[in-house]
PyMOL Python script that loads the backbone (N, CA, C, O; Angstrom):
from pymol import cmd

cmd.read_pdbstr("""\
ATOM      1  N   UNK A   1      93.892 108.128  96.836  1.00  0.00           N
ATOM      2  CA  UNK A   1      93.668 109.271  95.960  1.00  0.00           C
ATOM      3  C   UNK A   1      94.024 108.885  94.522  1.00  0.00           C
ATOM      4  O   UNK A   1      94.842 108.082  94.071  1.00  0.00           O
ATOM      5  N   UNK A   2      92.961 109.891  93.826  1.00  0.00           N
ATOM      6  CA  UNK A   2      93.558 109.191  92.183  1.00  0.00           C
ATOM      7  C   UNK A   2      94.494 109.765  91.804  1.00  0.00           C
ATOM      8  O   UNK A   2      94.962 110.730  92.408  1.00  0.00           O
ATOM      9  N   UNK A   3      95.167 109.100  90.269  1.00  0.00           N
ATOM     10  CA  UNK A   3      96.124 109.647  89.649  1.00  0.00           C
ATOM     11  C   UNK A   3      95.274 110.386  88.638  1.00  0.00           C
ATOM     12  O   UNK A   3      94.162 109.965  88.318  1.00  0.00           O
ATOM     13  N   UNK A   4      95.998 111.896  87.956  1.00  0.00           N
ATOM     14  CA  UNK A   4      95.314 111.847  87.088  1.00  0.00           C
ATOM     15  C   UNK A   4      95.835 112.467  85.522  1.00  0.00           C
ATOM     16  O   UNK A   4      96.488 113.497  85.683  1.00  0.00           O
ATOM     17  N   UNK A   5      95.712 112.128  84.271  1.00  0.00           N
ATOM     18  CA  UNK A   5      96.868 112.169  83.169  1.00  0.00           C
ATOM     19  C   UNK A   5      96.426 113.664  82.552  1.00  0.00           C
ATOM     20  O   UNK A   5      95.314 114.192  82.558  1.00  0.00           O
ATOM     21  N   UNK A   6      97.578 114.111  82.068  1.00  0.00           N
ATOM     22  CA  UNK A   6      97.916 115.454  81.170  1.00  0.00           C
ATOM     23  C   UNK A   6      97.366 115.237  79.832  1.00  0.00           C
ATOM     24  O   UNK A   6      98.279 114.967  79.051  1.00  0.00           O
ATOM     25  N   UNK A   7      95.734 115.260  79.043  1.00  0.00           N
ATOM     26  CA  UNK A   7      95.758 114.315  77.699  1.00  0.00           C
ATOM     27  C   UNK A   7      96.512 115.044  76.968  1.00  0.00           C
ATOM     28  O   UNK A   7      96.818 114.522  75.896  1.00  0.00           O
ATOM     29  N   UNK A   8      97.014 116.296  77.212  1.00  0.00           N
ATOM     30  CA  UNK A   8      97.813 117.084  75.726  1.00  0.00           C
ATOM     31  C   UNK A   8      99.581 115.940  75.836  1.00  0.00           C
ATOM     32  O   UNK A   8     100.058 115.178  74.995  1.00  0.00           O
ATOM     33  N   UNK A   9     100.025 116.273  77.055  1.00  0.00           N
ATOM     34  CA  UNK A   9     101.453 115.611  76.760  1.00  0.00           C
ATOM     35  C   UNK A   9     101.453 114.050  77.536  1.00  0.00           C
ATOM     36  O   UNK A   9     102.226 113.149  77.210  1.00  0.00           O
ATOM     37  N   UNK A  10     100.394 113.936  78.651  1.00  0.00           N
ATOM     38  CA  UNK A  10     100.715 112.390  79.347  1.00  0.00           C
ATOM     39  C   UNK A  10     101.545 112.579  80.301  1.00  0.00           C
ATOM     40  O   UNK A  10     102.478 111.776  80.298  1.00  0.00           O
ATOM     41  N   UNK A  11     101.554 113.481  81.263  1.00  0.00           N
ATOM     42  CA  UNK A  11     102.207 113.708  82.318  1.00  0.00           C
ATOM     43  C   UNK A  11     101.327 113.340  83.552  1.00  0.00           C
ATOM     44  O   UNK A  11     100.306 114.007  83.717  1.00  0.00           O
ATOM     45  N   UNK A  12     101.561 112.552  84.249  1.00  0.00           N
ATOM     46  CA  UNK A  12     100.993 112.046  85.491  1.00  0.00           C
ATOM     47  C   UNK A  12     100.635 112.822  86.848  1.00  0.00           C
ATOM     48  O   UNK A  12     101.590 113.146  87.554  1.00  0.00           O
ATOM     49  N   UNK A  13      99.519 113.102  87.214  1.00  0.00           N
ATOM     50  CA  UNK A  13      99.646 114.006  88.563  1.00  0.00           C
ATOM     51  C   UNK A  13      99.913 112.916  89.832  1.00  0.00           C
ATOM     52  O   UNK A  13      98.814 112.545  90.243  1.00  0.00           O
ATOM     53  N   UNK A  14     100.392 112.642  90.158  1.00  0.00           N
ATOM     54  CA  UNK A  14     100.199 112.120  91.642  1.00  0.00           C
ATOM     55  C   UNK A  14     100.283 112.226  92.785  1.00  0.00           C
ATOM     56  O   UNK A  14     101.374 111.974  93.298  1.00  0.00           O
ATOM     57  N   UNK A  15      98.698 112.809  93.964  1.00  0.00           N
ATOM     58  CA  UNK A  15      99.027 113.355  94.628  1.00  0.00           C
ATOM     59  C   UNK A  15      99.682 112.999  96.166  1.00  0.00           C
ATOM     60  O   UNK A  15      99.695 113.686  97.187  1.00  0.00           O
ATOM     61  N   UNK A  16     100.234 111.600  95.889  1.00  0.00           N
ATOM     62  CA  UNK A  16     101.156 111.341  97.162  1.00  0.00           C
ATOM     63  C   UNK A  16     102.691 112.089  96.765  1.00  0.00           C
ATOM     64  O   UNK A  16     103.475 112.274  97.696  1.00  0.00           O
ATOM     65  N   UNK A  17     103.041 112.462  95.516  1.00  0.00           N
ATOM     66  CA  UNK A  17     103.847 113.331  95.317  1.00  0.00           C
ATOM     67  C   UNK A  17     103.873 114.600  95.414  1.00  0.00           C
ATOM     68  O   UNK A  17     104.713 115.379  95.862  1.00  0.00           O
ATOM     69  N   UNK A  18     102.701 114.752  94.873  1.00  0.00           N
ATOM     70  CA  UNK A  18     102.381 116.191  94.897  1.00  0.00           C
ATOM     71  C   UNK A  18     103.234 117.415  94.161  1.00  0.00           C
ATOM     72  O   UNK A  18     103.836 117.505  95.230  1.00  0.00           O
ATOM     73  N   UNK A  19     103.777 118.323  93.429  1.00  0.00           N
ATOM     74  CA  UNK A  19     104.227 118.970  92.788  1.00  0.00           C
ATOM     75  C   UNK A  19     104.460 120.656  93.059  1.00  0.00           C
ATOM     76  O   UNK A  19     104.100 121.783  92.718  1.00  0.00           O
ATOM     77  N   UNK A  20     105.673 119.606  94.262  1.00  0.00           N
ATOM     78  CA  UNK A  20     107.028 120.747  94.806  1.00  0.00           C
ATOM     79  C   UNK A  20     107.631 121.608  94.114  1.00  0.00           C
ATOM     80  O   UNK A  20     107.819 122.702  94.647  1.00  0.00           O
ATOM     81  N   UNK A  21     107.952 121.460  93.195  1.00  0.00           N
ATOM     82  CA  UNK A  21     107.716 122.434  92.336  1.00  0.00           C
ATOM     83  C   UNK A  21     107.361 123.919  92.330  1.00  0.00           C
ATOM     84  O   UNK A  21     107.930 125.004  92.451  1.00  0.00           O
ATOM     85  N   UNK A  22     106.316 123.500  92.156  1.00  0.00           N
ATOM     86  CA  UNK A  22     104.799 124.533  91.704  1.00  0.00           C
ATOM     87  C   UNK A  22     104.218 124.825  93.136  1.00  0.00           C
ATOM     88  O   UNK A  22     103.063 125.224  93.287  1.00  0.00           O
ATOM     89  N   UNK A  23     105.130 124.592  94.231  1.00  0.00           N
ATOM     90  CA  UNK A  23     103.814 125.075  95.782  1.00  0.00           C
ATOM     91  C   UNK A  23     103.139 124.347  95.930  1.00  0.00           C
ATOM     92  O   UNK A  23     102.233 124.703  96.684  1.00  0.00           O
ATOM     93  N   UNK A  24     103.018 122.744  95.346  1.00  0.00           N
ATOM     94  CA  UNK A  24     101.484 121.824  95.665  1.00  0.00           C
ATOM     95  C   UNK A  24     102.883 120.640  96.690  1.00  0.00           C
ATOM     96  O   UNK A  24     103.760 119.839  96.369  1.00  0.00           O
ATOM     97  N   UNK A  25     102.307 121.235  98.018  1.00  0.00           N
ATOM     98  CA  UNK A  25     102.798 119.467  98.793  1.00  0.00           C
ATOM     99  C   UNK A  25     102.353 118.367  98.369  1.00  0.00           C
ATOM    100  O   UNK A  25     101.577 118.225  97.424  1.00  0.00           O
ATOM    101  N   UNK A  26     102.809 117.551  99.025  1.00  0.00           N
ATOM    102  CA  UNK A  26     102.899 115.875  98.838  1.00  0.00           C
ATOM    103  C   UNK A  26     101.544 115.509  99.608  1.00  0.00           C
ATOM    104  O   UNK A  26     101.506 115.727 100.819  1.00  0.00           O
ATOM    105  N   UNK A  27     100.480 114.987  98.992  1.00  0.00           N
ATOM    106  CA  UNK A  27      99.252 114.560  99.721  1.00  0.00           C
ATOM    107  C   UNK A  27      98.271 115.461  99.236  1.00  0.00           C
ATOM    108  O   UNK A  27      97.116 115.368  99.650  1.00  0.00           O
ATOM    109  N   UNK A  28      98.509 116.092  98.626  1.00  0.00           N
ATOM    110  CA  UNK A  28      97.537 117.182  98.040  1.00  0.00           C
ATOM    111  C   UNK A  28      96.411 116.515  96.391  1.00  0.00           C
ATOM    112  O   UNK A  28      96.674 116.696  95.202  1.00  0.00           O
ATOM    113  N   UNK A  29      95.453 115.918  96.883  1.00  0.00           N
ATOM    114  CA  UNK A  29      94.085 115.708  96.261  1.00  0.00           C
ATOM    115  C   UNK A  29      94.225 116.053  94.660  1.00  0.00           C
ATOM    116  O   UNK A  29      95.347 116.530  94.483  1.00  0.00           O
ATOM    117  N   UNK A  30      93.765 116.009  93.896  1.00  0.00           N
ATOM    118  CA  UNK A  30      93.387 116.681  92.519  1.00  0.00           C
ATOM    119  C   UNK A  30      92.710 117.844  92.639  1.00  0.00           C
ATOM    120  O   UNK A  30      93.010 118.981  92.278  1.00  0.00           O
ATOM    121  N   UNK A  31      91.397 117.253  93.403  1.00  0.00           N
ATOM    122  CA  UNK A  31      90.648 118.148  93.230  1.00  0.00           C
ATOM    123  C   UNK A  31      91.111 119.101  94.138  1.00  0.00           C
ATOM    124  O   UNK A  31      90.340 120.059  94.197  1.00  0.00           O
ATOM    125  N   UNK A  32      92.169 119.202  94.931  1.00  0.00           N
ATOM    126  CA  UNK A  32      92.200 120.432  95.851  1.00  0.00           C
ATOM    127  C   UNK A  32      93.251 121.295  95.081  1.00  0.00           C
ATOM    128  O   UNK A  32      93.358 122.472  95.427  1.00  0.00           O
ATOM    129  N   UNK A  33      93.844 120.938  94.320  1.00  0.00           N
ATOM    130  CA  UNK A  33      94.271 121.483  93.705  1.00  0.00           C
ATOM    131  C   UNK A  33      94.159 123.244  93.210  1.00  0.00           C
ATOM    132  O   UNK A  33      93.131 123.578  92.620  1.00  0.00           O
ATOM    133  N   UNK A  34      95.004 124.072  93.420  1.00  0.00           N
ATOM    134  CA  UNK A  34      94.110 125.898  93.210  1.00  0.00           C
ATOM    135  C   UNK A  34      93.846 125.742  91.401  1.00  0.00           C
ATOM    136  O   UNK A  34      94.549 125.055  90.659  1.00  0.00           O
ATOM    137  N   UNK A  35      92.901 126.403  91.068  1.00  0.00           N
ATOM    138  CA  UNK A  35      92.231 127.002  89.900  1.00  0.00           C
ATOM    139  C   UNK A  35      93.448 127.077  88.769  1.00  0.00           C
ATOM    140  O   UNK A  35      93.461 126.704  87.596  1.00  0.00           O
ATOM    141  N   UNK A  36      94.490 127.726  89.614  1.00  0.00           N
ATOM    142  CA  UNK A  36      95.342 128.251  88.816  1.00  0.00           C
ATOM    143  C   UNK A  36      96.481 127.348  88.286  1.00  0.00           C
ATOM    144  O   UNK A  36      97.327 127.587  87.424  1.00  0.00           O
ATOM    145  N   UNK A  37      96.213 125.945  89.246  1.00  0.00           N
ATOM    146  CA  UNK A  37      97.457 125.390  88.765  1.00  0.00           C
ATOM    147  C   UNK A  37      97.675 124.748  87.418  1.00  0.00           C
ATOM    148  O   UNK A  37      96.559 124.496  86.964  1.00  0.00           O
ATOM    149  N   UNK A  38      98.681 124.347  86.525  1.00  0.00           N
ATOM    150  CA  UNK A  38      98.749 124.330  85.445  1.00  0.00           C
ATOM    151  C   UNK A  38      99.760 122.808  85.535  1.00  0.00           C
ATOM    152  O   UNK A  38     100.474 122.520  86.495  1.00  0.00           O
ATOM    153  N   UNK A  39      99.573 121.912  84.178  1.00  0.00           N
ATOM    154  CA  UNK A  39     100.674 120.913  84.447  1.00  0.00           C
ATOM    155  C   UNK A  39     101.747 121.544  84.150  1.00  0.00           C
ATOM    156  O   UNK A  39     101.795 122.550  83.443  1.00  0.00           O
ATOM    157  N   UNK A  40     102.747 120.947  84.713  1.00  0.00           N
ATOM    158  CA  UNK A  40     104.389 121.474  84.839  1.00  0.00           C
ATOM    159  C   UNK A  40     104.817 121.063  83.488  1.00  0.00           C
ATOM    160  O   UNK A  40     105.770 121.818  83.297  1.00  0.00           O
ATOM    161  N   UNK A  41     104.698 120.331  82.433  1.00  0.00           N
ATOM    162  CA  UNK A  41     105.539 119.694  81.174  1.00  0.00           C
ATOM    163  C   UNK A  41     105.223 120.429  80.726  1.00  0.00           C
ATOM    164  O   UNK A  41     106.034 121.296  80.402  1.00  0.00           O
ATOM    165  N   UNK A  42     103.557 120.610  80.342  1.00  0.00           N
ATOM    166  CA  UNK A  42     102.996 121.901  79.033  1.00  0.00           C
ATOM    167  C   UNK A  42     102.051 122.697  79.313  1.00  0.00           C
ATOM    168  O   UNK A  42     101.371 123.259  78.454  1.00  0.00           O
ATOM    169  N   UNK A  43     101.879 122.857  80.780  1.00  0.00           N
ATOM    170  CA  UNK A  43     101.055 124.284  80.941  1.00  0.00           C
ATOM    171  C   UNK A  43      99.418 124.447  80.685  1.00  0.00           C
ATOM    172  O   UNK A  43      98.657 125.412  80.766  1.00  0.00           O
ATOM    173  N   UNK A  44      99.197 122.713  80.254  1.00  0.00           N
ATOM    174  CA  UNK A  44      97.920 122.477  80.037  1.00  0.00           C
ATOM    175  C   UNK A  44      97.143 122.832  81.654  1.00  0.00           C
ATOM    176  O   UNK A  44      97.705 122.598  82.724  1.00  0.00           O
ATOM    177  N   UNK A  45      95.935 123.359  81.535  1.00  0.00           N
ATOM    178  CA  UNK A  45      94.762 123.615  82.511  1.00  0.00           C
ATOM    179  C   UNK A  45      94.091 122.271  83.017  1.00  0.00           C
ATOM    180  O   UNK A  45      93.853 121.246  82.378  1.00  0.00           O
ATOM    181  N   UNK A  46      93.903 122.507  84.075  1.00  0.00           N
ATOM    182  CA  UNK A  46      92.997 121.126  84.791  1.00  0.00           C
ATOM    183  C   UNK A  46      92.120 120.542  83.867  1.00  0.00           C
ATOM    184  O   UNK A  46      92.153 119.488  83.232  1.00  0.00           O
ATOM    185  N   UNK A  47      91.473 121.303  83.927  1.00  0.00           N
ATOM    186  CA  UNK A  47      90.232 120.882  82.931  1.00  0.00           C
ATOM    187  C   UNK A  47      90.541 120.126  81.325  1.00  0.00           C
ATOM    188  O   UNK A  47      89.791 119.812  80.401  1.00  0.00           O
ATOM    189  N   UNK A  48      91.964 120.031  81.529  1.00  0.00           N
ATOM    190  CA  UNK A  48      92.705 119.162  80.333  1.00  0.00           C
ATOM    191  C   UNK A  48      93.108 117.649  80.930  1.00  0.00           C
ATOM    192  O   UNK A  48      93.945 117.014  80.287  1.00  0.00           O
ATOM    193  N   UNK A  49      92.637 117.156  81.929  1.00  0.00           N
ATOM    194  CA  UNK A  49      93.028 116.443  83.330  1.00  0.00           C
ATOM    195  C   UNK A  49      91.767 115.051  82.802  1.00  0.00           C
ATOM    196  O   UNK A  49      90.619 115.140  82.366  1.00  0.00           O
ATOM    197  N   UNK A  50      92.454 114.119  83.035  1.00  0.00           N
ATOM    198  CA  UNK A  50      91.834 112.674  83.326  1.00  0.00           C
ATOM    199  C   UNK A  50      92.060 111.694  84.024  1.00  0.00           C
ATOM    200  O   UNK A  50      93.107 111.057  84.132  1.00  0.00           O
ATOM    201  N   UNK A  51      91.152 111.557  84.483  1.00  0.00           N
ATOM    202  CA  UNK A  51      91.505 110.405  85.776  1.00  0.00           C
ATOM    203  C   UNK A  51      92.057 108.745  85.234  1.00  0.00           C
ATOM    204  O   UNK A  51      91.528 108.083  84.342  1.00  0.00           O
ATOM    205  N   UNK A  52      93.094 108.405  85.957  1.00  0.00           N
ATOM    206  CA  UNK A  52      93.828 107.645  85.640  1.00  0.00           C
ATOM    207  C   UNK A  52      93.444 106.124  86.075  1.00  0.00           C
ATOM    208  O   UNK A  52      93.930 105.788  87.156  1.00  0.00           O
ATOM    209  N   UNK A  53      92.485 104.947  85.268  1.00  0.00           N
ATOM    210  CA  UNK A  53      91.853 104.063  86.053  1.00  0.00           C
ATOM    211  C   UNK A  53      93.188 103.497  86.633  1.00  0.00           C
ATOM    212  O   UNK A  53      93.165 102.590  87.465  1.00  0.00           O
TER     213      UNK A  53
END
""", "prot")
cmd.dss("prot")
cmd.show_as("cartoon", "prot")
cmd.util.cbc("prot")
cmd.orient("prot")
């Protein structure tokens, strides 16, 4: 699965971590990700999201 970067602050998603946090288990996809979720540093929207070669 990919990683994928925050371009506003550079915060890393990775979903063998997944982001306990926020309700997202460990193994949880990008793209499965809900609509609503937001990055945890600055609240940026997916659609602020880049895949990490």
């Amino acid at each position: 699965m990919k990683k994928y970067k925050c371009i506003p602050c550079d915060y890393i998603y990775d979903p063998e971590a997944g982001d306990p946090g926020n309700g997202v288990a460990p193994g949880t996809a990008f793209e499965d990700l809900p609509e609503e979720w937001v990055c945890p540093e600055c609240g940026a929207a997916k659609e602020y999201f880049e895949p990490v070669e």
